[in-house]
DRENTORTOR-429666 format. One record per residue (C-alpha): residue in three letters; x, y, z; residue number from 0. Coordinates in Angstrom, 2 decimals, padded with zeros to 5 digits. Layout:
N
<rec><resn>Ala</resn><c1>X</c1><c2>Y</c2><c3>Z</c3><resi>NUM</resi></rec>
...
//
This chain:
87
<rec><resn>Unk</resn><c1>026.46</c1><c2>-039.80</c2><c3>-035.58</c3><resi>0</resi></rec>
<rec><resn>Unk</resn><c1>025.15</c1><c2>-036.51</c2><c3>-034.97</c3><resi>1</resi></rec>
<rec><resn>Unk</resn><c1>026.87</c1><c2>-033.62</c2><c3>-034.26</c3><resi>2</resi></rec>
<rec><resn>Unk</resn><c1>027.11</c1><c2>-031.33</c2><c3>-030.67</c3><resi>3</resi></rec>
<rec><resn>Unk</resn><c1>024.93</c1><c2>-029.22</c2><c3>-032.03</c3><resi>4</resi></rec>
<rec><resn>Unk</resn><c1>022.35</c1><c2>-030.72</c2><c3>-033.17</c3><resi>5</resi></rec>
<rec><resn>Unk</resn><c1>022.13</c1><c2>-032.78</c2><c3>-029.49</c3><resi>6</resi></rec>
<rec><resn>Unk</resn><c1>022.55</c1><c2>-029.39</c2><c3>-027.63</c3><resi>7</resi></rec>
<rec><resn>Unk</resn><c1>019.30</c1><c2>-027.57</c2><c3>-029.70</c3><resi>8</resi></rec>
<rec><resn>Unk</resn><c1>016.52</c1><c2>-029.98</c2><c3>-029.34</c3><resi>9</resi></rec>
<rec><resn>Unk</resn><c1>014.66</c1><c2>-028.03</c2><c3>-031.25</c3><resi>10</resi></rec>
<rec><resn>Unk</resn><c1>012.00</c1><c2>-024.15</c2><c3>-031.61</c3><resi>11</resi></rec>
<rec><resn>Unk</resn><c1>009.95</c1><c2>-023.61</c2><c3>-029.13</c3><resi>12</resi></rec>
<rec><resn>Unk</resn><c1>006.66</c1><c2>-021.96</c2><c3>-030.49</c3><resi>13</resi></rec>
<rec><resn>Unk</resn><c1>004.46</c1><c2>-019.63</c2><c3>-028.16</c3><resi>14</resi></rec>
<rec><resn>Unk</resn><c1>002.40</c1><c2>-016.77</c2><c3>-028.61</c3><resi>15</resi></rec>
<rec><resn>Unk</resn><c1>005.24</c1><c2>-015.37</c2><c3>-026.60</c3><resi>16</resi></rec>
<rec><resn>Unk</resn><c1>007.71</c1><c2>-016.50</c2><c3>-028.53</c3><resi>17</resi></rec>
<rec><resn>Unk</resn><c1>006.05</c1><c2>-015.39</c2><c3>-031.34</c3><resi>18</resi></rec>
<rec><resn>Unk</resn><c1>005.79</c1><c2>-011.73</c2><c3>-030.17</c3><resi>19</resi></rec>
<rec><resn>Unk</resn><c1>009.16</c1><c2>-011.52</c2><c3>-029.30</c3><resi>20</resi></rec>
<rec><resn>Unk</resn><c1>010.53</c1><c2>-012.62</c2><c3>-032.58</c3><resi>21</resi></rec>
<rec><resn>Unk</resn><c1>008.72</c1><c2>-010.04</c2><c3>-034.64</c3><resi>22</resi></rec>
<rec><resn>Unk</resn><c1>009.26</c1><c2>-007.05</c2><c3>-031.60</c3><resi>23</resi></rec>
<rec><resn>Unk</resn><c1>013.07</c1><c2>-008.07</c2><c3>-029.98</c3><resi>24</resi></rec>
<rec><resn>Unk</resn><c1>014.30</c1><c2>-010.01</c2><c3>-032.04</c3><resi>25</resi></rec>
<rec><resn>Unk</resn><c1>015.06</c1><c2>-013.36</c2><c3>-030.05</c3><resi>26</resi></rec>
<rec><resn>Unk</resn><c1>014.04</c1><c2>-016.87</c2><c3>-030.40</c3><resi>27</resi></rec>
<rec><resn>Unk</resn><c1>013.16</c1><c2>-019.76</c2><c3>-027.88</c3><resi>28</resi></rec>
<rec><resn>Unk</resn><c1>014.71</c1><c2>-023.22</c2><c3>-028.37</c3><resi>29</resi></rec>
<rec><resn>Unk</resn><c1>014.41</c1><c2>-026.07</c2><c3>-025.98</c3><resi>30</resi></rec>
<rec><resn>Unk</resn><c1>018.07</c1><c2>-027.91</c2><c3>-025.47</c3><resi>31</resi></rec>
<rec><resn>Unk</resn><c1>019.15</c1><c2>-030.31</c2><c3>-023.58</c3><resi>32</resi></rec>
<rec><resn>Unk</resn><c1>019.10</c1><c2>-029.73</c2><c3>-019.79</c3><resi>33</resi></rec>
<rec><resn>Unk</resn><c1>022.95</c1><c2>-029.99</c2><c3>-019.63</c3><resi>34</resi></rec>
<rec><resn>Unk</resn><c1>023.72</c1><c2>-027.59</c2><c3>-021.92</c3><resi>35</resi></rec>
<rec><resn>Unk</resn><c1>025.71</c1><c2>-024.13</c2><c3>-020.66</c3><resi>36</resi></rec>
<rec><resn>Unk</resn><c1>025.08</c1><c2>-020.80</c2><c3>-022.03</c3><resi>37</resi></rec>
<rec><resn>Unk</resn><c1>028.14</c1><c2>-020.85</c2><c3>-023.85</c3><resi>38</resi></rec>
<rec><resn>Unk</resn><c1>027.53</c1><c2>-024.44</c2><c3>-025.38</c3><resi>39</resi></rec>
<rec><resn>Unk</resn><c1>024.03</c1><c2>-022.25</c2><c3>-026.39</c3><resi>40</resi></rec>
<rec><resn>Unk</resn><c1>025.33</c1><c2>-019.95</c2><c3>-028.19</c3><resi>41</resi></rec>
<rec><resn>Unk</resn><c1>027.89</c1><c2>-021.50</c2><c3>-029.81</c3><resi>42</resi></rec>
<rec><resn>Unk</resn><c1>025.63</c1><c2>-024.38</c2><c3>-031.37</c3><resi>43</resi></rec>
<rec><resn>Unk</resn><c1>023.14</c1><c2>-021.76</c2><c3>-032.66</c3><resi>44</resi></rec>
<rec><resn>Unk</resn><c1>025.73</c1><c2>-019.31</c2><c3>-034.15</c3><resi>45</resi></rec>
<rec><resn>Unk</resn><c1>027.46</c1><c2>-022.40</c2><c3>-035.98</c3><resi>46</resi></rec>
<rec><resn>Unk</resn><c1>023.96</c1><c2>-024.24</c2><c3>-037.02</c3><resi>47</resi></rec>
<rec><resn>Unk</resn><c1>022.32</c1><c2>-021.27</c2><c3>-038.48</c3><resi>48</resi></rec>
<rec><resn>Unk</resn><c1>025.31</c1><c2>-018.63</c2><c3>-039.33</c3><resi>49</resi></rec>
<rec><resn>Unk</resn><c1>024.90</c1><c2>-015.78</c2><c3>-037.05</c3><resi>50</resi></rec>
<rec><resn>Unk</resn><c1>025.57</c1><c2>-013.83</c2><c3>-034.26</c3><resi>51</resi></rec>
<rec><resn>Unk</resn><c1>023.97</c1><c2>-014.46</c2><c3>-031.02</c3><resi>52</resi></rec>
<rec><resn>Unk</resn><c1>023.54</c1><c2>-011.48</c2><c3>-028.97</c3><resi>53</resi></rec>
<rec><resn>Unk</resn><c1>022.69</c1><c2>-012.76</c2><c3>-025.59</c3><resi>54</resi></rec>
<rec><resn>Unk</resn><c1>021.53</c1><c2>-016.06</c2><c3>-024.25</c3><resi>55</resi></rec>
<rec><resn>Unk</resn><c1>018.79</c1><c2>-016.51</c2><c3>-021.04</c3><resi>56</resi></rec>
<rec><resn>Unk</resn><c1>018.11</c1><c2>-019.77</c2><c3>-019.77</c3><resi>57</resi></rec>
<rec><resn>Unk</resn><c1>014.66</c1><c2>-021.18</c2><c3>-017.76</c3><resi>58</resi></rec>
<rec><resn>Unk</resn><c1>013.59</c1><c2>-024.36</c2><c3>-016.20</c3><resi>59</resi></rec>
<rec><resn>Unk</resn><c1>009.48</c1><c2>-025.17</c2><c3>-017.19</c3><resi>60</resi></rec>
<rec><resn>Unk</resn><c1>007.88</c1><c2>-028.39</c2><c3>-017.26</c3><resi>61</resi></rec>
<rec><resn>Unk</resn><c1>008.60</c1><c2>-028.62</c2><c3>-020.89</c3><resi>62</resi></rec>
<rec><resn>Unk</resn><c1>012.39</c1><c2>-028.75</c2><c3>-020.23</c3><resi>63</resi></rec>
<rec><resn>Unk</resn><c1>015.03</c1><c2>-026.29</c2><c3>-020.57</c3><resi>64</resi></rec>
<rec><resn>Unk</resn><c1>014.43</c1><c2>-023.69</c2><c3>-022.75</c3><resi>65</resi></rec>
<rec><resn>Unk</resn><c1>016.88</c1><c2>-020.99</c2><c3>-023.90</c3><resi>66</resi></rec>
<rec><resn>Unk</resn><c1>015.84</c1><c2>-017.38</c2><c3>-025.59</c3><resi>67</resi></rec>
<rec><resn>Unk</resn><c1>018.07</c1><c2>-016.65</c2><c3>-027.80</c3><resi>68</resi></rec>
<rec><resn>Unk</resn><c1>018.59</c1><c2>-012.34</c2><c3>-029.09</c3><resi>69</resi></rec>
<rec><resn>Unk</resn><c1>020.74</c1><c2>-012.47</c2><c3>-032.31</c3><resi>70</resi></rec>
<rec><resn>Unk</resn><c1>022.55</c1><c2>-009.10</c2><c3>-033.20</c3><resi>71</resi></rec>
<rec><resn>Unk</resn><c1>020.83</c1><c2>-005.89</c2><c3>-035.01</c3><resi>72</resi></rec>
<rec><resn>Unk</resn><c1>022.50</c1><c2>-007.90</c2><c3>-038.28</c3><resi>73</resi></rec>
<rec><resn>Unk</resn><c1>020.72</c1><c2>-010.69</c2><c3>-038.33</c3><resi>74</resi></rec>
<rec><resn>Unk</resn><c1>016.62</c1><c2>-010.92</c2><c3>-038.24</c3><resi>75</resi></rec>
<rec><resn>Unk</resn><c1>015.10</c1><c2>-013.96</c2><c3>-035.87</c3><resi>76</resi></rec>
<rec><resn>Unk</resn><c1>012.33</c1><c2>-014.22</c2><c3>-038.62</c3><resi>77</resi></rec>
<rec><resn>Unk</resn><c1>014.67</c1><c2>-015.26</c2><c3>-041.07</c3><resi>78</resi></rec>
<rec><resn>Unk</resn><c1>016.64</c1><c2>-017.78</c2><c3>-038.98</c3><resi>79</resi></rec>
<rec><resn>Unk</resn><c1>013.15</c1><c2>-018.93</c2><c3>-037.38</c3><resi>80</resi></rec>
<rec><resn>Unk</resn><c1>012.23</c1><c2>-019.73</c2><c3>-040.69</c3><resi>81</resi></rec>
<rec><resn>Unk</resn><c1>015.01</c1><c2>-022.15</c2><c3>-041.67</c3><resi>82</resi></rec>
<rec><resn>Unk</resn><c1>014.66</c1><c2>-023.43</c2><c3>-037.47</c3><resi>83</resi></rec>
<rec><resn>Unk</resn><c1>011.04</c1><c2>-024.56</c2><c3>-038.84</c3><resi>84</resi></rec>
<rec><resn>Unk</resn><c1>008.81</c1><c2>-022.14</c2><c3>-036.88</c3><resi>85</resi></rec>
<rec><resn>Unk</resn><c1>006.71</c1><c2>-021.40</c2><c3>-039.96</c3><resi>86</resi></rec>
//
């Protein structure tokens, strides 16, 4: 059985936008399930990949619901994109 986690972040969603923001703000996009809460968001990610999740924005597009994650100045997006499987 899989865990809450793993059925709350679907998984990376990978955009020239995305992209951009990684390397300049430091946030990620995921898509999640579409019943997923902000707070179910954040928790998921900070337990999955062993950080801290600054701030978590949620948006509606064809695609699904997708969530931008911003992790703290202590952690890098690059590094936890990496093990998310955006490179």
């Amino acid at each position: 059985m899989t865990s809450l986690r793993h059925r709350i972040l679907l998984h990376a969603y990978v955009t020239e936008k995305a992209m951009d923001e990684m390397e300049r703000q430091n946030k990620l996009e995921f898509v999640v399930d579409h019943r997923a809460t902000r707070r179910e968001i954040r928790r998921a990610v900070e337990e999955l990949y062993q950080c801290k999740v600054a701030k978590v924005t949620t948006k509606i597009v064809p695609a699904g619901k997708i969530a931008t994650v911003r992790f703290s100045a202590d952690y890098s997006a690059e590094d936890i994109g990496t093990r998310a499987g955006v490179f």
